[in-house]
N, C-alpha and C positions, 0 to 999 in steps of 0.2 A: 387429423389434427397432429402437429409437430407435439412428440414427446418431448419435454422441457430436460430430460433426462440424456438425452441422444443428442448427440452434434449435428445439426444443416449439415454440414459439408467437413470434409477433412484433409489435409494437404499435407504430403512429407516435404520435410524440407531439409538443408545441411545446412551447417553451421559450424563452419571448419572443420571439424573430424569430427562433430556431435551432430547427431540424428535426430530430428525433432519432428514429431509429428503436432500439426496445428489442428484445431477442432474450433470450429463456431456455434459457441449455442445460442439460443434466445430464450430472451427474459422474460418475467411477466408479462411486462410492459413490451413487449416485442421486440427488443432492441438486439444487436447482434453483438455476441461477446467472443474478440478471441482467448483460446486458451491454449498454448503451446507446451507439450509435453515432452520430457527428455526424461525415458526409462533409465534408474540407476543400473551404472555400468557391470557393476558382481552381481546379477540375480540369482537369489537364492531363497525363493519364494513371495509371500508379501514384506515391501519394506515398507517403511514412515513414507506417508505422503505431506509433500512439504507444499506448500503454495507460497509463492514470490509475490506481492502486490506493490507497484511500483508508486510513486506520490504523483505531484501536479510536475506537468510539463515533461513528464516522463513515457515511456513505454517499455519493453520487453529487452531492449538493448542495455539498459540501466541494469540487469542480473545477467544476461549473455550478451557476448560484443558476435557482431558476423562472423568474426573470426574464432565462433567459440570458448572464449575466454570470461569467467566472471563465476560468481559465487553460485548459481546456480549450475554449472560443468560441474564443478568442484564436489557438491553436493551431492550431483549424482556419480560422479567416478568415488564418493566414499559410499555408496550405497544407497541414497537416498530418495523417493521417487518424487520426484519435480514436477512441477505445473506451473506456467507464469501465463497469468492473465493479462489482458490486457484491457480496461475500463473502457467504457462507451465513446466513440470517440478518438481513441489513443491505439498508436502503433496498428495492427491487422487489423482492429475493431473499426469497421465500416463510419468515417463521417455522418454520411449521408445529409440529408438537408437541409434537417434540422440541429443543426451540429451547435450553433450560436446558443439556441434554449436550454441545450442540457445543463442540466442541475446537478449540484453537490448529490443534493437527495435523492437523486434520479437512483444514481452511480451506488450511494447507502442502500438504499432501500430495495435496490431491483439486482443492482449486476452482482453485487457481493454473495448475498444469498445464490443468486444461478449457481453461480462458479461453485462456491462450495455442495451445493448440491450435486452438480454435476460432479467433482473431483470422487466426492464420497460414496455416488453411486457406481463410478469406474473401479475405487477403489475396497470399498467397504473396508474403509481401516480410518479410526479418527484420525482428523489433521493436524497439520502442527501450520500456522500461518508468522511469515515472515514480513513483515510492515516495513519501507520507510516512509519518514516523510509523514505527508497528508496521508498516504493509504493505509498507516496507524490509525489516524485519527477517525480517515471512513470506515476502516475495521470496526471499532471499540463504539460510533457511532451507533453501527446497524447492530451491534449489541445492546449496545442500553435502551434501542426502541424495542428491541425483540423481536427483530427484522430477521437477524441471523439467530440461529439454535446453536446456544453453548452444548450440546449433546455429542455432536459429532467432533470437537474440537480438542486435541488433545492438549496445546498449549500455543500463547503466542507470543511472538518476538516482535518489539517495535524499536526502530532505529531512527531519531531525532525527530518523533511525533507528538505536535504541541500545537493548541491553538489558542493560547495567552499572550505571549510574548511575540518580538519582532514586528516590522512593518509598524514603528511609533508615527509614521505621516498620517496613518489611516484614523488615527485619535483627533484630526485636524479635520474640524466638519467639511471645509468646505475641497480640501484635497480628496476626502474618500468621496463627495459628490462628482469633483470633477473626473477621478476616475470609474466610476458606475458612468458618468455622462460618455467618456470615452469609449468604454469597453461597449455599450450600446449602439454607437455610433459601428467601432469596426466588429462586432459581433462574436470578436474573441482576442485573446492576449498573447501578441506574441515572442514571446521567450523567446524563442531561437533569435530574432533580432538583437536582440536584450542579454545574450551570452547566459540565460538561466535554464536552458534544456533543450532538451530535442524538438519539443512538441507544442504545437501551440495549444493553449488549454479555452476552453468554449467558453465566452463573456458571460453566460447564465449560472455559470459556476463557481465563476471568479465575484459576480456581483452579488452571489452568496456567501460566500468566505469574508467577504470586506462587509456585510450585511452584521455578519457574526462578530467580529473582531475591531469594526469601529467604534468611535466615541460611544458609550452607551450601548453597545451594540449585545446581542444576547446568543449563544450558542442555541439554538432552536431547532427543528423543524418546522416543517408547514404548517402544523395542527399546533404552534405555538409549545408544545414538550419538551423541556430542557435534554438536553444531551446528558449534561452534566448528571441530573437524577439519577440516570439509570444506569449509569456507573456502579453504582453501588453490589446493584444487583449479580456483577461477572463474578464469579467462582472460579473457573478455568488456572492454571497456571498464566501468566503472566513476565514475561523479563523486556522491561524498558531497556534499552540504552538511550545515551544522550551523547554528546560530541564536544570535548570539552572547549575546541575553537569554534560551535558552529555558532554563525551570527544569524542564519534565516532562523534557527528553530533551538536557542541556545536550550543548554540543560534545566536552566530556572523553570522555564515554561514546560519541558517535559515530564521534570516532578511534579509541576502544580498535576497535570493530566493522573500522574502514578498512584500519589495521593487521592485521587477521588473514586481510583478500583478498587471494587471492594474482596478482591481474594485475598485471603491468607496467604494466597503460595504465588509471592510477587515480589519479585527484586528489582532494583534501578540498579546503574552502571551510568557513569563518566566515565566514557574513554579519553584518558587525558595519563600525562606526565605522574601526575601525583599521585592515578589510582594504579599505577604500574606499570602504564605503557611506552611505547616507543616514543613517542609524542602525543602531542594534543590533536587530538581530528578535527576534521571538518565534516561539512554537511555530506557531500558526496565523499570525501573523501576514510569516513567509514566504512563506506564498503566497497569502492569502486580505487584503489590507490595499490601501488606495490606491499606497501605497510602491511593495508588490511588481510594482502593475500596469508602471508606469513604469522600476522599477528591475530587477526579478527576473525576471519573465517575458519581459523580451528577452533577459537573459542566456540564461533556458533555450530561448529558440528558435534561440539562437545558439549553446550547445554542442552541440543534437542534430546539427546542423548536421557539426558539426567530430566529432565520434563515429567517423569512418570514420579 
């Protein structure tokens, strides 16, 4: 029987002048997860292991570009040990055939837990987890079910992860019907047409999100269990940012989410003009902009830092 522990399969790969070795694990649920890793560049025994979780319509080029470039290089040439997953579905992680049924909770409750498990048994040093997007929100998720073990976690970073705000059509009953009707029809959503990502994101996932976030609609799981609740419960360190131009996932909606953690040792951030920055960001443009090179990804090699 596959140790849940050990990767299927492992492939090097380059990525302009960064070395990355890819590993596939599988889930509970059997599903296949890539995990690509880029050893910090000064090794000098164990460093911080960091895990990149990319959002919807995204994958592994959203933290490294082919050519190398992006906040997870960064990370590891200051030291850092990298791991960027990739969810079921998304980027190396195998479609396969059932690709249209995956689920939000698939993704919460099976792939997140793997990955960290596997990171922490490579590593045996707690992790520091790096969010945007939705894969804040599936983070903090598989925490309040208890999916995921705050034990091994040393702290985590979320960058414009909300799921209040935006998307006001989806309040219009009969719009979020015809989109469930649509996304059933083509069995998945595709962004890349739509200029909102790389990746097209599976309809069973999407018609959960919109399930969540329309008229009346409830943050749930399956078994009917608020997400929300068990918020309460996170202890871990904690630092939201928010984007003070973003319109998918504006700042209102990421403090509603800030506000319902319950650690002590949580701070929120507006990257914008007014809290000291170079300008006001945007959604991707937080972490993926010339700005952010200079301006944002020192901060964040500078909070992981301060975490303990």
């Amino acid at each position: 029987m596959q140790n849940k522990s050990n990767p299927i399969k492992s492939e090097f790969q380059k990525l302009g002048e960064i070395p990355v070795n890819v590993h596939w694990i599988q889930t509970k649920d059997n599903a296949e997860i890539a995990v690509s890793h880029i050893e910090q560049k000064n090794h000098q025994g164990k460093s911080l292991p960091i895990i990149l979780l990319h959002g919807t319509y995204s994958m592994r080029n959203f933290w490294i570009s082919p050519k190398g470039i992006g906040l997870g290089s960064y990370l590891a040439n200051n030291g850092f040990d990298i791991w960027i997953p990739e969810l079921r579905g998304h980027g190396l992680s195998p479609k396969g055939n059932n690709f249209s049924s995956i689920t939000a909770e698939q993704q919460i409750r099976f792939d997140i837990p793997a990955i960290q498990n596997f990171v922490y048994q490579q590593t045996k040093v707690p992790v520091t987890w790096i969010c945007h997007s939705f894969g804040g929100v599936y983070l903090l998720a598989s925490l309040s079910c208890k999916w995921l073990d705050q034990k091994p976690i040393r702290g985590i970073l979320t960058f414009g992860s909300q799921i209040s705000k935006g998307e006001g059509f989806l309040k219009i009953p009969p719009l979020a019907w015809l989109c469930i009707g649509i996304l059933k029809m083509l069995g998945n959503f595709p962004a890349p047409f739509f200029g909102m990502g790389p990746e097209v994101e599976a309809g069973g996932a999407m018609i959960e999100v919109i399930q969540w976030k329309k008229f009346q609609g409830k943050w749930v799981n399956s078994e009917g269990i608020s997400y929300w609740e068990g918020l309460k419960q996170i202890q871990i360190p904690v630092c939201c940012f928010a984007a003070a131009a973003d319109k998918n996932d504006p700042p209102e909606g990421c403090e509603i989410l800030y506000n319902h953690i319950g650690s002590k040792y949580k701070t929120f951030t507006i990257l914008g003009e007014k809290t000291g920055f170079s300008k006001d960001y945007d959604h991707i443009g937080m972490i993926v902009s010339k700005e952010s090179q200079t301006e944002i990804w020192p901060l964040i090699a500078k909070q992981i830092e301060t975490l303990d």
